[in-house]
N, C-alpha and C positions, 0 to 999 in steps of 0.2 A: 646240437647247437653249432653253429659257426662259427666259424673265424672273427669275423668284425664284431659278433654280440658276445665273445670268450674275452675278446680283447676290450670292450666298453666294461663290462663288466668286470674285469681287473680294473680299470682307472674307479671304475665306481668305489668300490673295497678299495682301493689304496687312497682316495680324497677321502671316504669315511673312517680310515683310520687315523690322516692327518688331521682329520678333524675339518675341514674343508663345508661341512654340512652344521659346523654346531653353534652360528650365528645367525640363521639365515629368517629369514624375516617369514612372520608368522608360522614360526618351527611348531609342530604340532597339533598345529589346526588343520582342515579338512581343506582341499583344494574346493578353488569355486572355478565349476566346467562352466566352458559357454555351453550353451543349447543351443549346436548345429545342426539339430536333426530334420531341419527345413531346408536347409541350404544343400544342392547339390552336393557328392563327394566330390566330386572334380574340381568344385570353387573352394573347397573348405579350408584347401590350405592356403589360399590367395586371400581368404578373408583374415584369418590369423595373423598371415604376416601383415597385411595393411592395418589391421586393426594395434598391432603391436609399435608397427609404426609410426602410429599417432594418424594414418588417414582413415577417410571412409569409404566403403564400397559406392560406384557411382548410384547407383539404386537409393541409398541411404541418405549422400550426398541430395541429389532431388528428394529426395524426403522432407530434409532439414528445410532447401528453401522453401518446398510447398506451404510447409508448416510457418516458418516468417513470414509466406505471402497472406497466407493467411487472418495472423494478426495483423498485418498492418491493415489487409482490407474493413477486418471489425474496427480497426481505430481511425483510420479516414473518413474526415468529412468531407473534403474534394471530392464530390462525383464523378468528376472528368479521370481525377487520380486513380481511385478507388475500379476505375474503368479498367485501366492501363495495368494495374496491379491482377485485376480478374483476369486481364488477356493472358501475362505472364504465367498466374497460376495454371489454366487451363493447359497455356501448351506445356507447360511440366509435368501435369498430369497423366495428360497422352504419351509425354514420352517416359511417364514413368511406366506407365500400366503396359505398353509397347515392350518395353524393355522387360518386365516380370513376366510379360507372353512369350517374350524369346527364350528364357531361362525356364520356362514348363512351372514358375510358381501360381500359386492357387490364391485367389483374392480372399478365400476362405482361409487361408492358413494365414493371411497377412490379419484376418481378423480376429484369430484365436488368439495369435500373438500379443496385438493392441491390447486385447482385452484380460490380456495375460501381466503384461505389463503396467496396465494401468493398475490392475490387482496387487500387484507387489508393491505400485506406489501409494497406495491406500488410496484411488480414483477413484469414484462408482459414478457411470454411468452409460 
């Protein structure tokens, strides 16, 4: 063992003897891991910390407004709007799919996911 994991490891034993661990919110329940195992390792800690940050990965971010462009085009009845809204969606799209071709992800893994996700939120379709 090391020096720096001899020495975290003393702090750890000395806060759990202060008791430093015995309020700590959801004591005894099971951690919830993300599932990064699609995400490169070289981004996984850049998504962590933005995610903890309260932001989102640029990728994600275009997700979200594809996904508004979206709805708004089912709920427009302007054709002209509803035009303007499709140009939008399209060039996010390209520069979403653009962007996942640069980082090596698989449109197939983005689809296991959706359908992964949708599963959890009781979606079927």
């Amino acid at each position: 063992m090391d020096l720096i994991h001899q020495l975290c490891e003393e702090e750890i034993k000395k806060a759990k003897r202060e008791g430093a661990f015995d309020n700590l919110e959801n004591k005894g329940k099971p951690l919830k891991l993300d599932d990064l195992s699609q995400v490169p390792k070289d981004l996984r800690t850049g998504y962590i910390l933005l995610k903890n940050s309260g932001h989102l990965p640029e990728e994600l971010e275009l997700k979200k407004d594809m996904v508004n462009l979206e709805k708004l085009i089912e709920s427009c009845h302007d054709e002209e709007e509803k035009e303007t809204y499709r140009k939008r969606l399209n060039e996010k799209t390209l520069r979403f799919n653009f962007m996942l071709e640069k980082r090596g992800i698989k449109k197939s893994v983005l689809k296991a996911y959706k359908k992964k996700i949708r599963s959890n939120l009781g979606i079927i379709k």
